[in-house]
C-alpha positions in Angstrom: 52.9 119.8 213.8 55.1 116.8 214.9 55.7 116.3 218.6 57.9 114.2 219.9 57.6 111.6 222.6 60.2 110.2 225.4 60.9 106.5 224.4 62.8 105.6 227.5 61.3 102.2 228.0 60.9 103.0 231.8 58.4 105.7 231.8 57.3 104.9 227.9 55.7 100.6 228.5 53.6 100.2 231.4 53.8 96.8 233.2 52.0 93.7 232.6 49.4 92.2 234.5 50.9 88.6 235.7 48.3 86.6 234.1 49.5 87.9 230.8 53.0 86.5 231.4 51.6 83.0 231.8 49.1 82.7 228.8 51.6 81.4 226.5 52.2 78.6 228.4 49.4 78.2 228.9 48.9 77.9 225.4 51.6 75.6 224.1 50.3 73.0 227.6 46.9 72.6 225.8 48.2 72.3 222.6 50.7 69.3 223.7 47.6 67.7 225.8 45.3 68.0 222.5 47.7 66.1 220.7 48.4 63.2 223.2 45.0 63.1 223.2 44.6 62.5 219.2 47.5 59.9 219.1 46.0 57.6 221.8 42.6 57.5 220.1 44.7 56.9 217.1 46.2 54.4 218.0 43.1 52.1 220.1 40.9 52.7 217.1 40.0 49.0 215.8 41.1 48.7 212.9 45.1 49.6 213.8 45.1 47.3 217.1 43.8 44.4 214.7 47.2 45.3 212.7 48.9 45.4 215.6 47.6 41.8 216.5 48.3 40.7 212.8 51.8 42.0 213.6 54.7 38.8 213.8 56.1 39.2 217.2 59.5 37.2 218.4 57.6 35.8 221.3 58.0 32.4 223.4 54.3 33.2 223.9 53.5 32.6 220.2 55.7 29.3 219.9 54.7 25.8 220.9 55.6 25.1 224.0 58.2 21.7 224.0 56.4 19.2 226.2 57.1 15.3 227.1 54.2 13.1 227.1 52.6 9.6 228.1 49.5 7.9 227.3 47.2 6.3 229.7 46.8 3.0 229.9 44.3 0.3 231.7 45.4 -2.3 233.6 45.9 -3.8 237.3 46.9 -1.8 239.7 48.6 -2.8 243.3 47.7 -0.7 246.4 50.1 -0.4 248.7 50.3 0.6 252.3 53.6 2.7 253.3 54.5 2.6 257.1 57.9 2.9 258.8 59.0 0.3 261.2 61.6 -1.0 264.1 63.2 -4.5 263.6 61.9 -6.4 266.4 63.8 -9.9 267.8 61.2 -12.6 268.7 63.7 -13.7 271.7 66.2 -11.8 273.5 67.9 -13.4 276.0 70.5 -12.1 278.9 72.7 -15.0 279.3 73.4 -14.9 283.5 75.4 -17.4 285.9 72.8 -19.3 288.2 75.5 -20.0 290.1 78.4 -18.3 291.9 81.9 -19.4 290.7 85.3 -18.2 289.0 84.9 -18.1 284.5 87.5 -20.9 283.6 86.6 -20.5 279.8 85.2 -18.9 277.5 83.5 -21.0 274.4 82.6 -18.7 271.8 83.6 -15.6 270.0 81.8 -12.2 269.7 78.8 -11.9 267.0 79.3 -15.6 266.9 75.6 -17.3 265.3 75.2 -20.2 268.1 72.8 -22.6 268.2 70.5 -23.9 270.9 72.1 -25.9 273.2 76.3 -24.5 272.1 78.3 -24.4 275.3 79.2 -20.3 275.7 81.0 -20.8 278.6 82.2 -22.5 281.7 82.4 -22.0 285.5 84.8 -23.8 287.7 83.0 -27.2 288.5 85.0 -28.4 291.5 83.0 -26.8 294.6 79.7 -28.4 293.1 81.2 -32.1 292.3 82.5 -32.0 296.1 78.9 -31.5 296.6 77.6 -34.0 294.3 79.7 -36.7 296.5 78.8 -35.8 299.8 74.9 -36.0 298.7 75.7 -39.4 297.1 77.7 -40.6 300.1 74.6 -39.2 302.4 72.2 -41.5 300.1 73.8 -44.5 300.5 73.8 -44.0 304.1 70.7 -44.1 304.4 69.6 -46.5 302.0 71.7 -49.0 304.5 69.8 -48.1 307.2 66.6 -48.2 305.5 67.7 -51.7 304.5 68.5 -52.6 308.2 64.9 -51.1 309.3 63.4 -53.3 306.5 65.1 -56.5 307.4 64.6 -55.9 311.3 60.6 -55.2 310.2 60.1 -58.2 308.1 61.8 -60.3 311.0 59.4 -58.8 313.5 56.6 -59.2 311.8 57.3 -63.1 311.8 58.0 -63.2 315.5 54.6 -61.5 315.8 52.9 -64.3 314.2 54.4 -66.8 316.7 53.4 -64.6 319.2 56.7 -64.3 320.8 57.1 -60.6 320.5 55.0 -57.3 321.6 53.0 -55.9 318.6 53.9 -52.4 320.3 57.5 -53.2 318.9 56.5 -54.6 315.6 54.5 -51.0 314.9 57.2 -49.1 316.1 60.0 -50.8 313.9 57.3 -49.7 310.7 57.7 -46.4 312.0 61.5 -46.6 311.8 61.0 -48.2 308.4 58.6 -45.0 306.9 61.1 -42.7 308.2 64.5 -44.0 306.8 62.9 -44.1 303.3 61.8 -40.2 303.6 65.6 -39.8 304.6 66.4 -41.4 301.5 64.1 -39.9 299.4 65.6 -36.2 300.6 69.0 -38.1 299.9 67.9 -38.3 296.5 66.4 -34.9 295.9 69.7 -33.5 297.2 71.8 -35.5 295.0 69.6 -34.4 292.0 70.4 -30.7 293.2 74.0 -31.3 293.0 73.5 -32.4 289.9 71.6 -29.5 288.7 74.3 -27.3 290.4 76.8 -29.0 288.8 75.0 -28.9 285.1 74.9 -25.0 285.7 78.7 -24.7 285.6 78.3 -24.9 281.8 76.2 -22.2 280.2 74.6 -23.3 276.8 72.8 -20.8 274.4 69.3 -20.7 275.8 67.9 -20.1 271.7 69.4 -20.2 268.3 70.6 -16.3 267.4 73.5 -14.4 267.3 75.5 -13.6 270.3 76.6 -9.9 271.0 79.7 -8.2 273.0 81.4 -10.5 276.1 80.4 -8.8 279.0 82.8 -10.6 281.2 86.3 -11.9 280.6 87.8 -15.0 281.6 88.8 -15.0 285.0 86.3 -13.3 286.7 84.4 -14.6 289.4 80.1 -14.4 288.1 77.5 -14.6 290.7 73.9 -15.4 290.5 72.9 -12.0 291.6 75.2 -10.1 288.5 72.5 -7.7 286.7 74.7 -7.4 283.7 75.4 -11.1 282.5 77.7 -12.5 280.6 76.6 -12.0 277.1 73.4 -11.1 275.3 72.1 -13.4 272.4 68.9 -12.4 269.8 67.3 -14.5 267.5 67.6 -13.0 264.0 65.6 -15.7 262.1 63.0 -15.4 261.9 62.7 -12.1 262.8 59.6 -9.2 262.9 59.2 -5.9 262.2 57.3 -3.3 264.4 55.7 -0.8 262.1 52.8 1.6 262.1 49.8 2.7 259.8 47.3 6.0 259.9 44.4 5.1 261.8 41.9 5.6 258.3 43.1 2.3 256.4 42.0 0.5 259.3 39.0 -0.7 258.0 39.9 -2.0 255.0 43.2 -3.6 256.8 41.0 -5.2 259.4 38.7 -6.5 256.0 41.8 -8.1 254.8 42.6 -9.5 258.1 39.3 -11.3 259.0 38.5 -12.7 255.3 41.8 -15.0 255.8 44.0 -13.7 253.4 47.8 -13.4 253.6 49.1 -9.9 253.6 52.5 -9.8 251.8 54.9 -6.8 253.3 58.1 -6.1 252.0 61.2 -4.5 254.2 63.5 -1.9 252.6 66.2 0.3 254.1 66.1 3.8 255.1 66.2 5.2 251.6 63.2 3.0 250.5 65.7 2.2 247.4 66.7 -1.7 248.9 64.8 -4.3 249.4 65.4 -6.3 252.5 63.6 -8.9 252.9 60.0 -10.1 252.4 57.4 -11.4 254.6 54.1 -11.1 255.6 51.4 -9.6 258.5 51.7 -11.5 261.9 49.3 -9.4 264.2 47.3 -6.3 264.3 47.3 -4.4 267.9 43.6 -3.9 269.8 44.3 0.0 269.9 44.8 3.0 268.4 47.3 5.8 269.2 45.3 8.9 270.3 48.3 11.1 270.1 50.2 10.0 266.8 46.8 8.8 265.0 48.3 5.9 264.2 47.8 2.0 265.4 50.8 -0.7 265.2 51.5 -4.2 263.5 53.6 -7.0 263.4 54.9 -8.7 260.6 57.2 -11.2 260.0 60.2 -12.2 258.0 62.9 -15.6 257.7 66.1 -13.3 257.3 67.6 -15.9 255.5 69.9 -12.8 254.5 70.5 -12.0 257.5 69.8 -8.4 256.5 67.4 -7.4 259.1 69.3 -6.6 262.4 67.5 -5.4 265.9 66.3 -1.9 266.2 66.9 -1.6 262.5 65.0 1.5 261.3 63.1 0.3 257.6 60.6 1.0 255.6 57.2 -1.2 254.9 55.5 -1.6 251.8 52.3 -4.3 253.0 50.3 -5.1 249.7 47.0 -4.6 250.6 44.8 -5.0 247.6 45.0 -4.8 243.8 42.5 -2.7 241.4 41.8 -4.5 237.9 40.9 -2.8 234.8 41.8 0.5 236.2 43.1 4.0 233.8 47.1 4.4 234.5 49.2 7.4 233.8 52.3 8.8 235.4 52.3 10.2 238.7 54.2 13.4 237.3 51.3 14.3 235.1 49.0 14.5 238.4 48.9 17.9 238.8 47.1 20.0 242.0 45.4 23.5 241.9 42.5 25.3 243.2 39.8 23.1 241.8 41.5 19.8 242.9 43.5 17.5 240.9 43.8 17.8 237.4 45.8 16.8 234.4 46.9 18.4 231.0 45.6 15.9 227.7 46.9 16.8 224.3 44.0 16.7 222.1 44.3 15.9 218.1 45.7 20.0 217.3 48.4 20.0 219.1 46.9 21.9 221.3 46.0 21.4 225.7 43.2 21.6 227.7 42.9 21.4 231.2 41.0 18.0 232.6 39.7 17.5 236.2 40.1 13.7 237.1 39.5 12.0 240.4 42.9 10.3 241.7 43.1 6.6 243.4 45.7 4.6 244.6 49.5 5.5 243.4 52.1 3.3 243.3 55.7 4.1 242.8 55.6 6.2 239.5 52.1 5.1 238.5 48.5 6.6 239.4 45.4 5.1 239.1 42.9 7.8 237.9 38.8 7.0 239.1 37.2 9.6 236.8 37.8 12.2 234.2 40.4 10.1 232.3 40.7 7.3 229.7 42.7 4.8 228.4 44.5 5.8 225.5 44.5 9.4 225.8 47.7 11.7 226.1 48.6 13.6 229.2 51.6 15.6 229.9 54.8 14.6 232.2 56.9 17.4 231.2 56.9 21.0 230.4 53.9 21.4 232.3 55.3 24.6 233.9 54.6 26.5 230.9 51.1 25.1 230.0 47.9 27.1 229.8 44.5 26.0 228.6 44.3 25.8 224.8 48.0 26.7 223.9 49.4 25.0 221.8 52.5 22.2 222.0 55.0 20.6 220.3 55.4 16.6 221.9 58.9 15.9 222.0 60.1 11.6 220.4 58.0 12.0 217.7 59.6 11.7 214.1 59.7 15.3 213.2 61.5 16.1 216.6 65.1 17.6 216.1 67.8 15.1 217.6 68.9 15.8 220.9 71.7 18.5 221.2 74.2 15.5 222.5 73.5 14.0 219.7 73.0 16.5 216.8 76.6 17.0 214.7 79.5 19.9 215.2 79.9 21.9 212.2 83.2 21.7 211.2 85.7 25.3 210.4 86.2 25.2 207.0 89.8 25.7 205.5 89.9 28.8 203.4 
């Protein structure tokens, strides 16, 4: 006997636990995870990362790296000691009045080169010849009656003999005699000052140099007293140079000094691009700066250029030694990390390698290299951004270099 059920879904399926929803997802999770799984140990198993490595790849990594270089060299190098300096004048002088008076002319022209001895200019001279007289007039006064006393004295003196006269009166008249010529001899010393008085109405250049702005105009009435003066003159040749050093070359400086030999310095301008003038070390100072660590010289130069001017600002370059038979290369392939200095040599593959060297003296574009270097081996100048040990490079000037891109030719559009 058939009986039949109710298949209303509501009262006919009971409801599922909630972990039985979830277990196919569950499911289809782990499988995904065991196959990531087996593709990453496929795929780091030996044998394919070799074929990956075999693999061409378009990488700069994998091409020579285009480099520029130079080959070091032995020779003679010159050490040089940089310092900037202040043009200093040996002389310079404030040209005053010594004596008070109107300006009746002025004799020479601003930034005028005088010499020692060239009238600049002139005070009025008339007040001081009116003196000049009456002192000369004074002196011959006196020289009369210093004659008269002489004659009366000799006259005496033979009257005394005779006996006819007191010697009282012949002692006296001496007197007389001593005391006219000290009024004579003032005579003359004020005479002399006239002159002097006189000589100062002209105003000559006190040195050879070159004169600067007029401080006064013609006209004007100078006194001895004026602070300013009337023009200010500085000797240009020769000349020297103020200039300062770090206080560790000082010893081998001082070295150089005391054996005798000449120093040579060379000026340039600001830039350090033109040279100036040359010269050479005229004193060392007794101390040293505690607060700058530095200590000053003096050097000096003949201008003959006339290119060194007071309170110039330049630059020094004193030649202070030379190293012989020394290993050269280019400043630019000095290179600086962690373990000191250090260079990049090309060996015979094409191929870098990083080389520690001990740096000297430099001078201009040149380095002088103590240890780790040779003559005649290649370093690189060039490129050296891109360098790592042992990769390899391609040296650009050599024969199988491409020509540069300036100079390489345009395809030309052909006609159809």
């Amino acid at each position: 006997m058939h009986q039949d059920f109710d298949h209303n879904p509501a009262t006919s399926r009971p409801d599922k636990p909630w972990f039985l929803k979830w277990r196919w997802w569950l499911i289809v999770l782990s499988v995904i995870a065991a196959m990531g799984w087996g593709i990453w140990q496929f795929s780091n198993k030996p044998e394919n990362n070799a074929a990956n490595a075999a693999a061409p790849k378009d990488s700069h990594e994998q091409r020579p790296v285009a480099v520029a270089v130079a080959t070091a060299s032995q020779g003679d190098l010159p050490v040089f000691l940089n310092g900037l300096g202040t043009v200093t004048p040996l002389r310079t002088v404030t040209v005053r009045s010594r004596v008070d008076g109107e300006l009746v002319r002025v004799a020479f022209k601003e930034s005028q080169l005088v010499q020692q001895g060239d009238v600049l200019v002139e005070i009025d001279p008339r007040a001081f010849q009116v003196q000049l007289h009456q002192a000369e007039g004074q002196l011959l006064h006196d020289e009369a009656l210093l004659k008269n006393a002489e004659i009366d004295l000799t006259r005496y003196q033979t009257l005394l003999k005779q006996d006819s006269i007191a010697a009282q009166q012949t002692v006296t008249q001496e007197a007389l005699v001593k005391q006219y010529r000290g009024t004579v001899e003032v005579d003359k010393a004020q005479v002399e000052n006239a002159k002097l008085q006189l000589s100062y109405t002209k105003i000559t250049a006190p040195i050879t140099g070159r004169l600067g702005l007029r401080l006064v105009d013609q006209g004007n009435l100078v006194h001895a007293t004026d602070s300013n003066g009337l023009v200010v003159i500085t000797q240009l040749q020769p000349i020297t140079v103020v200039f300062t050093l770090p206080e560790d070359v000082v010893p081998p400086v001082l070295r150089r000094w005391h054996s005798g030999a000449s120093l040579p310095i060379e000026a340039y301008d600001r830039t350090g691009s033109q040279k100036l003038a040359e010269g050479k070390l005229l004193a060392i100072d007794n101390v040293i700066d505690p607060t700058t660590g530095t200590f000053k010289l003096k050097a000096q130069f003949n201008n003959d250029d006339g290119l060194l001017f007071a309170n110039q600002f330049v630059n020094i370059k004193m030649h202070l030694d030379s190293l012989h038979n020394a290993t050269l290369v280019a400043t630019a392939a000095i290179q600086q990390g962690a373990m000191g200095s250090f260079v990049y040599v090309v060996k015979e593959d094409q191929s870098v390698t990083v080389q520690p060297v001990k740096v000297g003296p430099s001078n201009a574009d040149t380095t002088a290299v103590l240890d780790g270097l040779k003559a005649g081996q290649k370093v690189v100048v060039e490129g050296i951004d891109k360098l790592r040990e042992g990769i390899k490079v391609k040296v650009l000037g050599q024969n199988n270099d491409p020509p540069p891109a300036e100079a390489s030719p345009r395809p030309h559009n052909k006609q159809p």
